[in-house]
N, C-alpha and C positions, 0 to 999 in steps of 0.2 A: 294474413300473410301466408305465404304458399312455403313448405315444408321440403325442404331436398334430401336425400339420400344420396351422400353417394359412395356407389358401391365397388366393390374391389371381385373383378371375375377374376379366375384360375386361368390369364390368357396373358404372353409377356408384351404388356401395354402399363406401360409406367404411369399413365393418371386413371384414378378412376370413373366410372359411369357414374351419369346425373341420374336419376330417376324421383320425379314427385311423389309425394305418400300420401296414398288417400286420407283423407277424414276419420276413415275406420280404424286407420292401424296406426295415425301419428302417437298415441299411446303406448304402444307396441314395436315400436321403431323408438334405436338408440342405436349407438355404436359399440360393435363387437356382435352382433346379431348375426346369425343366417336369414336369408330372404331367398325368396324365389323372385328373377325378373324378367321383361321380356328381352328377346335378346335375337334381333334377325326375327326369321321366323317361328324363333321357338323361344322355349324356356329356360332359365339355367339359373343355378342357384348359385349368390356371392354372400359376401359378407360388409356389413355396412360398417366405413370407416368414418363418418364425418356427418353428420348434420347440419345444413345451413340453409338459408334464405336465399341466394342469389345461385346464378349460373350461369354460365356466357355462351349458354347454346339457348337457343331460341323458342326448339320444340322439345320436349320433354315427354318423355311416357310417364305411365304409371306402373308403381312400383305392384308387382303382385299379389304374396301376401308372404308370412311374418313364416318362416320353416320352424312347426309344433316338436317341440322338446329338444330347440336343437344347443348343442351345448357353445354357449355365448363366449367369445373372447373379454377378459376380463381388462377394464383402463388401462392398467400400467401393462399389461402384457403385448398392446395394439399400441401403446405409442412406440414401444420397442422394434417391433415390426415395421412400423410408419417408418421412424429413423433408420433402420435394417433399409427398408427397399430406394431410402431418398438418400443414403451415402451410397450404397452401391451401386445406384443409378439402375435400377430394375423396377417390376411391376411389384406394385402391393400383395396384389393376386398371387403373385409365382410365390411372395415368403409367405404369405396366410397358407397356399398349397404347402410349402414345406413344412411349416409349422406344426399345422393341424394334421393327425395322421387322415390316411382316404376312409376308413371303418369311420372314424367320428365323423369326418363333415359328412358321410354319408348316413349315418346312424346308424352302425351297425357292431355298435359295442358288444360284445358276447355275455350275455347272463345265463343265468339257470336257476329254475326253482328251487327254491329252501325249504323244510320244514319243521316246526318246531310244535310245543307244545305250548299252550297259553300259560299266563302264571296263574290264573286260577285252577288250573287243570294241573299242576306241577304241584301244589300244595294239598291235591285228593289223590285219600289213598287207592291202591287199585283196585276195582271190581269187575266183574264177570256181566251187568249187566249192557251187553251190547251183543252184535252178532261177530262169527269167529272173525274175519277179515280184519273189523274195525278192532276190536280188541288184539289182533299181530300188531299192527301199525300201532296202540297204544301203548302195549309190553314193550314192543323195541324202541321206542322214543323216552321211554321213563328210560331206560337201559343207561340211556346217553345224555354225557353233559355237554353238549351243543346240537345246533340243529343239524342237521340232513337232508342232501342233495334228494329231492323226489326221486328221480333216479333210482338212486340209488337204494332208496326207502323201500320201491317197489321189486325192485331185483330181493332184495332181502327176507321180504314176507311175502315172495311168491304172488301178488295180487296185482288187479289193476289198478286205476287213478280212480274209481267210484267209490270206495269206503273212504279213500283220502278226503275227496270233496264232500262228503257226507260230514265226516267230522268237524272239517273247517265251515261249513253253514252252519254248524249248531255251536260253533265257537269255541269248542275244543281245542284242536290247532289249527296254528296261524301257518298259511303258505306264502313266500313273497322271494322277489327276485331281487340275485343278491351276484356276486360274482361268482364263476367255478372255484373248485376246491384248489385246485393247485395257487390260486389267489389269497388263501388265508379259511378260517373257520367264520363267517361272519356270526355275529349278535341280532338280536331280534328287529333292530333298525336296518339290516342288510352292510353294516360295516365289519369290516375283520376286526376278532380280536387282538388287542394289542399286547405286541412278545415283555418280556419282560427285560432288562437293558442289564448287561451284562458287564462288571467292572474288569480292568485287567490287573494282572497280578504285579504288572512291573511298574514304575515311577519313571517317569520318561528323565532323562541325561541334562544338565545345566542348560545345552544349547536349545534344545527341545521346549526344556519350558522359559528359558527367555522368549521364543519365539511363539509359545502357546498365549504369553502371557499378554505381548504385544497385538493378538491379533483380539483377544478378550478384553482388551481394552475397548478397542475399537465398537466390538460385539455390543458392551455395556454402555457407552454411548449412542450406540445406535446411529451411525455416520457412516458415510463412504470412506473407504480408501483401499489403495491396492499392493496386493505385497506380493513383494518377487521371492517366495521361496524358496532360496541356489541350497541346495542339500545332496551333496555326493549321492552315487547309490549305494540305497542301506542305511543309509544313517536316519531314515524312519518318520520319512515327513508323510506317508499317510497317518501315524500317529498323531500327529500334527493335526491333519484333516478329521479324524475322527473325535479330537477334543474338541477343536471348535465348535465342528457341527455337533455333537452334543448341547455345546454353551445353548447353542442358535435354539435348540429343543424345547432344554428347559426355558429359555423365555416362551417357549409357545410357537417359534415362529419353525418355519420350513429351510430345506437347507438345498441345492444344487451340485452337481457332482460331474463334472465331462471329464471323459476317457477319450484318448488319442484313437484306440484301437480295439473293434470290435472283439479280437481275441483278448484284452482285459479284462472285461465285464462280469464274464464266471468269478474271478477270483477276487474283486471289487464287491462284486456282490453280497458273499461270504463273508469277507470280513468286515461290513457296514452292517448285514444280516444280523449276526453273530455279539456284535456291540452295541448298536443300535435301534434293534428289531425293525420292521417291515421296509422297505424301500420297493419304489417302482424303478423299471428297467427300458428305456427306450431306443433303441438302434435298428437300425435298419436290414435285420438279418431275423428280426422277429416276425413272424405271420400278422399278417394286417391284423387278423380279430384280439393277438394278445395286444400288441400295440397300443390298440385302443383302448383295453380292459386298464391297462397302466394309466393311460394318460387319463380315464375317467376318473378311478383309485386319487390322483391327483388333486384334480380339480374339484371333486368333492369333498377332498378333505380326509380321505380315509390311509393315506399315506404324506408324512409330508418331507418323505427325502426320496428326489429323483436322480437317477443315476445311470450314466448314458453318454454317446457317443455325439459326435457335432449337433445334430438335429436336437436335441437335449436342453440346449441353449433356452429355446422355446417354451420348454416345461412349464405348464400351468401350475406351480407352485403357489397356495396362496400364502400369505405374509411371508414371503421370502424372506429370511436373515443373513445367509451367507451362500455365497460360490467358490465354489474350488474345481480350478482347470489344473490336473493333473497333467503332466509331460509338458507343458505348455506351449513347448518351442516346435511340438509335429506339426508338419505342415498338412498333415489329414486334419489337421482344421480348416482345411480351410476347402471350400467348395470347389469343383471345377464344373458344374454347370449350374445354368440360373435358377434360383439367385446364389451368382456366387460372395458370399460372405465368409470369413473369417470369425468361427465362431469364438478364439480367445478374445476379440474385441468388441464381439456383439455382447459376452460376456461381461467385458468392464465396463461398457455403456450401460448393460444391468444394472448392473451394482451401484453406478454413480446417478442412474434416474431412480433408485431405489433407495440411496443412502444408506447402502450396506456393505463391509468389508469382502474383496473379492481377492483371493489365493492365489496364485500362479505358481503352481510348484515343478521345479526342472532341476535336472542334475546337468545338467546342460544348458543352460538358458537363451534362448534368440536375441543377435545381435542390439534387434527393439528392445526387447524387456531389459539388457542388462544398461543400454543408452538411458531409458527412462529411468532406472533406478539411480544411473550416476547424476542425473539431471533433477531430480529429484520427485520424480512425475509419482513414482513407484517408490516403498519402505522397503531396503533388502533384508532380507534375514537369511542368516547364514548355519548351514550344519556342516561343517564340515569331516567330523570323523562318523564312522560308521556306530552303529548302535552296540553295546556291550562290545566297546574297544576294540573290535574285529579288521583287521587290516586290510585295504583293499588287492584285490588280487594281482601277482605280481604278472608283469606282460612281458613276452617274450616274442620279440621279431625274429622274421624268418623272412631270410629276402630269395624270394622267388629265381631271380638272378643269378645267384652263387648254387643253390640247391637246385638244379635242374634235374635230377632225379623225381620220380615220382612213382609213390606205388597202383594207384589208381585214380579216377574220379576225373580222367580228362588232366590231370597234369595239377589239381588241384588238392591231391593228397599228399604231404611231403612225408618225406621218410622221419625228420623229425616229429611231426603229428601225429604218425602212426603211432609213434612211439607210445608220446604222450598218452593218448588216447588207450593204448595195452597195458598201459602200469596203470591209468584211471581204472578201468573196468576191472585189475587185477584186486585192488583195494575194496571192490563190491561201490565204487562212486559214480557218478552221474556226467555226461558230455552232452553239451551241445556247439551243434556244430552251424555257425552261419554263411548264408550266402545269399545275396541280396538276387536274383536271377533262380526264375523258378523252370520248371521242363526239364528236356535228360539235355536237350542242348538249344546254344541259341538261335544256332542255324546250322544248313548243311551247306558244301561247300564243294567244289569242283577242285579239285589240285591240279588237273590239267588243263582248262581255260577258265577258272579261278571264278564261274558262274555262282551265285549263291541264290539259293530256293528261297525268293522273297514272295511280299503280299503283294497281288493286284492292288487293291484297294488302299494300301496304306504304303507309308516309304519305309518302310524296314524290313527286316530278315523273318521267314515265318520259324517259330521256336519249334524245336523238333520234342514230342510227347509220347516217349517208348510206349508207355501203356497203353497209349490211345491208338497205336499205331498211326502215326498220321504229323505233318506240319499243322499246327496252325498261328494267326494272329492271334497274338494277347490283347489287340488293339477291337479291331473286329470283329475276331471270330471266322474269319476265312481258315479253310482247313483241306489239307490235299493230303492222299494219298504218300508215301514214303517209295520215288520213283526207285527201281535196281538200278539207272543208269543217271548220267549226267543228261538234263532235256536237252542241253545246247549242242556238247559233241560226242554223247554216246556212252563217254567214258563208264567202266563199271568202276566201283567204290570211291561213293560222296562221303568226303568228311566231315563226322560232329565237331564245333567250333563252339567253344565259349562253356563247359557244361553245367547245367543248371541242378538243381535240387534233388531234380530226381534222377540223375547222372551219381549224384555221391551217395544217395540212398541206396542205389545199385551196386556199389563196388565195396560202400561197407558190410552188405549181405554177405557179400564175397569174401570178405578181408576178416570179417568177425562172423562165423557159421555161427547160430545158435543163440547169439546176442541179441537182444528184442528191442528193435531200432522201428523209430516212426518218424514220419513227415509230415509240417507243419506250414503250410502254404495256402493258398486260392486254388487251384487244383484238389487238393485233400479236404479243406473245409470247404462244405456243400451246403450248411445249414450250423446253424448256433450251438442244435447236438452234439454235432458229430467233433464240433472246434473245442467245445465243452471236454467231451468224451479223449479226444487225444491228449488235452493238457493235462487233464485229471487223473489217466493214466503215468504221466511222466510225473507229476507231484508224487502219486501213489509210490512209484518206486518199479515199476512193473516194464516202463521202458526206459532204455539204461543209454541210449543214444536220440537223441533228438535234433533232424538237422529242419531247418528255415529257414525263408526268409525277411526279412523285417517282423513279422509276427513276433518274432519269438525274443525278439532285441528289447524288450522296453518291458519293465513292469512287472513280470513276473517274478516270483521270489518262491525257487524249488531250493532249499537248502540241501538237496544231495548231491548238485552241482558245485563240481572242485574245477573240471574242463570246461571253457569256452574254444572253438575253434573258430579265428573268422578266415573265411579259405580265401577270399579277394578281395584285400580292403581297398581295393584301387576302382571299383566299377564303376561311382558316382565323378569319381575326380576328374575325367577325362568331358563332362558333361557341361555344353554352353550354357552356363550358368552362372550368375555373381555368386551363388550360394552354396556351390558344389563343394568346396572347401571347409563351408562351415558344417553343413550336413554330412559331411563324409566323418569329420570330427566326431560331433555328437551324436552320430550312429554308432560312432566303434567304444565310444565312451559307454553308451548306453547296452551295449551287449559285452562290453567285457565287465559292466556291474552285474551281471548274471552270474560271474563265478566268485563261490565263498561267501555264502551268505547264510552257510551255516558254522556248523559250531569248526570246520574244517579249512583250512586255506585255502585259496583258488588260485588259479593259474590261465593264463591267456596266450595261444598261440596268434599273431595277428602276422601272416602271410602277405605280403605287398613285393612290389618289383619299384616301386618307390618309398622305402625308408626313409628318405631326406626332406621329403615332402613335409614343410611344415603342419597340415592339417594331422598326418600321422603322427609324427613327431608328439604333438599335442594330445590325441589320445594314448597316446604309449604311456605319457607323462597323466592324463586325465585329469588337465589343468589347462582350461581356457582360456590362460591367460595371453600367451604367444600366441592364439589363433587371434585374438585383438588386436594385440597388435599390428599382427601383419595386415588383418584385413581392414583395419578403421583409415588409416591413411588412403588407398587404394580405394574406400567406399566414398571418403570425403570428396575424394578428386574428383571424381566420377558420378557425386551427388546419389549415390546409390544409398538402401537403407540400412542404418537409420540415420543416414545424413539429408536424405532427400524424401519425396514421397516418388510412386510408380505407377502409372496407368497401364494396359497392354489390351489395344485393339485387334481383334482378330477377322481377320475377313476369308472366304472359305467359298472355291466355287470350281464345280467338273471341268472347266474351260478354263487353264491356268492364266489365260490373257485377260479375262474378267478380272478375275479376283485382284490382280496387278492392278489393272484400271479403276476399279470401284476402291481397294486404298489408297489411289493416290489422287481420287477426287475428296478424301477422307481428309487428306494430307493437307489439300490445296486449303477446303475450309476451314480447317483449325489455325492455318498457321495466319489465314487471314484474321483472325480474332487481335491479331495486336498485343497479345498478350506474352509480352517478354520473358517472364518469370516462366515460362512454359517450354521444355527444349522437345522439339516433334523428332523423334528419329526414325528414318523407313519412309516409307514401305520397302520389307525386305524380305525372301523366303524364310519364312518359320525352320528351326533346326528339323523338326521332323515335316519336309517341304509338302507330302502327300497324305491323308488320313482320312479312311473312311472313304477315298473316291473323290474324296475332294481336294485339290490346291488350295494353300495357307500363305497368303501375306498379312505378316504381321507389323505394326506401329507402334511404337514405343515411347511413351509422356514421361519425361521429368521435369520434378519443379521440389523448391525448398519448401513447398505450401502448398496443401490441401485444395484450400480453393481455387485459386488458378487452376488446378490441374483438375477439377473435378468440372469446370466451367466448360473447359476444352475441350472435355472429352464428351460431352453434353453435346456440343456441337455437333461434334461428330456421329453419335447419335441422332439428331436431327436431321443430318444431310442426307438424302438422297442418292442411295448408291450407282454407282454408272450402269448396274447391270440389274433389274431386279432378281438375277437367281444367284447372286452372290449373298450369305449369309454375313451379317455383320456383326462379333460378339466383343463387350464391353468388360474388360478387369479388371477393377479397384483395388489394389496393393497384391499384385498378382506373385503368386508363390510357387508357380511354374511358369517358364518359359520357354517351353521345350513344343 
């Protein structure tokens, strides 16, 4: 009987390639394997998901050969994957691509030589009988109680690698490759020593360990289930995360950790470091070579808590015992290109093909999550006060409206903020200041024929970037020059409109000489250091103003911070969106738990020109209740979620009359499916209509049901666009619409 393979390329093709396996390597073929195969006329290397006997293509190649030391995807970590790429309606290849960092599937993990002393050689005493060289390298190795970087060995006793290799022939010391040092001190097997776990000194609050207790239940059973833990901020549900994932330890087993937001990770780190000794770190702001060094650390065993940013989901953890999806409700979970998935659900499908308890903890929580917990899908568990009885910080609206005075920053500094922020720094206390729109502005603008410096390429305003001198797109990357006059009728002085981050970084310079203010955006972090380096200064004490955006809202906990400013709570609310509402909420909730989270009270300016807006309203009050309200009826009617499920087809092409025609032959076949339960809305211009150069018509699936709407959009998948240069992309519970 003939032997299939088949295999999974890094190419978006939703089934994988057949390929036969010779005789030589059906022993060496299984699945989760790297292979080399033939492909065209070349070579290329997949991954083998599947084993079988039949195949419905007729000719078949042969599979290559078997890629020597390549690190295998393990059962339970590839059927996650499988079900990953067959609900999202994507290629296996694209989630193994994301999965897998490119260093591992290409083997290029980063080690470096170790060396140590043999234990026979550690038990004799020292002598003189050797030559000087080898006798350096012996004196400084007895010196030390663990091994040493070669490297490092040779800089120290001045020599080269000949006395080294000398000694390790005759069995003296042993050399072997282990991870770099900045990875831990490894042991004579190449694993790091392990820290030693550190107790705290406090006893966590009634509700804390109600909630500790329920999830340790769970843990001791060794079962799935999923809990939604709603915990104000502050009231210390990483506390929460760090008891359980201990429980998970002491059984032996591994633990999972996702962060919303790459600017978390520094401070996650630390204090899982700090408690729990060693943890790997995965996000995608790390250089390919550590990347890999982590996810090896992993899968070997020599770490077994990962902790990381969406792509983390993947983490080769072995015996996984628990996940914890921190923020839960950010929609930076969720992908926006292929494959796009949703990693808090690729999360719970973990946990439930695992049969292990999975965390969702939000002080916020997503309409989803708090629907499944009323339904009973989800266990809620509730914190509601803050940790050592700490009040939450009082908020104080300022309507835009009434106080049209302003002392700087584009209209976005009111005189009451100022205030505020002079008696904060008087006190020697801490401010941050948010605003969701980065640049010095968002665009420039003509007051004489009201022309505005937009993108070729894209449909919006190009953001204007004082430092950089210059407009550019945030979208693309197009970038112009800062004209002296208006292009259209000549006019001199273009007006800044809208002003962004680095517009109020400017005027505070101004406002407060001498006070040591940083910026904390995409702009300013250029690399994991530098984002490290700014927050650590503001923890430190050292800068006393911190303005951002979104970064700075979620997660952190600086206890010197009394001020939060949020300078326009209105940017998202005006946005075509069912969820503008909800997220406008649970950002302003989630940044004004940034102030008073020490031993000091806090205080919240929230700036709006609509105060009446129930979404504000609701964060003023930082009770989700009335955002439910209003929005559950409105979702029901309209089958939106979590009353409904949401497909969103995108079609994309330079010829804006294509891309119309190719979704509405999209249109024509799905709705021929018959399929009732499936409502097609569109084809209709996308809100942002131009991007990249390309025209966006987009199609919109609703259905009370999964299936139907995953059937449909299948379809449409399969048809044959009217144009082939129109681009067709496919969104399973799409979390932009824009």
């Amino acid at each position: 009987m003939t032997s299939i393979a088949r295999v999974a390329l890094p190419i978006p093709r939703r089934e994988p390639f057949d390929y036969r396996i010779p005789s030589a390597l059906v022993d060496q073929v299984r699945p989760g394997v790297q292979v080399r195969v033939p492909f065209g006329p070349s070579k290329r290397i997949g991954w083998v998901v599947e084993i079988t006997d039949h195949s419905p293509h007729p000719r078949l190649r042969d599979l290559d050969s078997v890629v020597a030391d390549s690190a295998a995807i393990e059962p339970d970590l590839l059927e996650l994957l499988k079900w990953t790429a067959d609900y999202y309606l994507c290629g296996i290849g694209e989630v193994i691509e994301c999965a897998v960092p490119k260093s591992v599937r290409n083997r290029k993990a980063r080690t470096v030589r170790w060396v140590r002393l043999t234990s026979e050689e550690v038990a004799k005493e020292p002598s003189g009988a050797t030559s000087e060289p080898r006798q350096k390298v012996l004196d400084h190795l007895r010196q030390q109680d663990h091994p040493v970087p070669l490297r490092r060995l040779l800089e120290s006793c001045d020599i080269s690698d000949s006395p080294v290799k000398t000694l390790a022939r005759r069995g003296v010391i042993e050399i072997f490759d282990a991870l770099p040092p900045e990875f831990g001190i490894p042991d004579g097997s190449g694993k790091p020593l392990e820290s030693s776990l550190i107790t705290p000194s406090f006893e966590p609050n009634p509700q804390q360990d109600e909630a500790i207790a329920a999830i340790s239940a769970t843990l001791e059973k060794q079962e799935y289930r999923t809990f939604l833990l709603h915990g104000v901020t502050g009231s210390g549900k990483t506390e929460v995360y760090i008891r359980t994932v201990q429980q998970a330890l002491d059984q032996g087993r591994g633990a999972l950790v996702l962060l919303p937001e790459i600017a978390l990770t520094p401070q996650a780190v630390e204090r899982f470091t700090e408690r729990l000794g060693p943890v790997a770190v995965l996000h995608s702001m790390l250089p390919d070579s550590q990347r890999a060094v982590h996810y090896e650390r992993l899968r070997r065993g020599e770490v077994r808590i990962a902790l990381g940013a969406r792509s983390a989901v993947f983490a080769p953890v072995p015996d996984l015992g628990i996940i914890v999806v921190d923020e839960s409700h950010e929609s930076t979970y969720k992908q926006e290109n292929s494959p796009r998935y949703h990693a808090r659900d690729v999360a719970v499908m973990r946990a439930h093909q695992l049969g292990v308890p999975c965390i969702l903890g939000s002080a916020t929580p997503s309409m989803e999550s708090l629907e499944n917990a009323r339904t009973g899908r989800y266990q809620k568990l509730l914190l509601s006060n803050r940790t050592n009885g700490r009040p939450l910080a009082t908020i104080e609206v300022v309507d835009r409206r009434v106080e049209m005075k302003s002392v700087g920053g584009g209209g976005l500094l009111s005189q009451r903020l100022i205030e505020r922020i002079r008696t904060t720094l008087d006190r020697d206390e801490q401010v941050l200041l948010f605003l969701n729109r980065r640049g010095f502005a968002r665009n420039l603008h003509c007051p004489s024929c009201g022309h505005d410096l937009r993108c070729h390429q894209c449909d919006i305003p190009l953001t204007y970037h004082k430092s950089k001198a210059r407009s550019q797109c945030n979208y693309c990357g197009e970038h112009k020059p800062i004209p002296d006059r208006c292009p259209e009728c000549q006019f001199h002085g273009m007006h800044q409109r809208s002003p962004g981050t680095e517009r109020i970084e400017d005027s505070l310079m101004k406002l407060f000489p001498g006070v040591e203010i940083d910026r904390l955006d995409r702009d300013t972090v250029t690399s994991a250091k530098r984002m490290a380096s700014i927050l650590q200064r503001f923890k430190d004490g050292q800068t006393q103003i911190l303005v951002g955006t979104q970064m700075v809202a979620k997660g952190h906990d600086i206890p010197g911070v009394t001020l939060v400013g949020v300078l326009d709570a209105d940017i998202a609310l005006g946005l075509p969106d069912f969820r503008s509402a909800e997220r406008t909420a649970q950002l302003l909730c989630q940044v004004a738990g940034r102030a008073g989270r020490g031993d000091r009270p806090g205080r919240v300016i929230l700036q709006t020109r609509q105060p009446e807006h129930y979404a504000l309203s609701c964060a003023t009050r930082q009770d989700l209740g009335q955002l439910l309200e209003e929005e559950n009826s409105i979702r029901k009617l309209l089958k939106y979620p979590p009353h409904g499920h949401l497909a969103r087809i995108l079609c994309e092409d330079e010829e804006e009359q294509k891309a119309y025609e190719s979704a509405k032959v999209l249109v024509e076949a799905m709705k021929e499916c018959g399929l009732d339960s499936v409502q097609v809305l569109g084809p209709a211009p996308a809100p942002i209509e131009r991007l990249r150069g390309r025209f966006r018509q987009h199609v919109l699936l609703k259905s009370l049901h999964r299936g139907p709407l995953r059937e449909v959009a299948s379809t449409a998948l399969n048809t044959k666009p009217r144009w082939a240069s129109t681009r067709i992309t496919l969104d399973i519970d799409p979390q932009n619409l824009l």
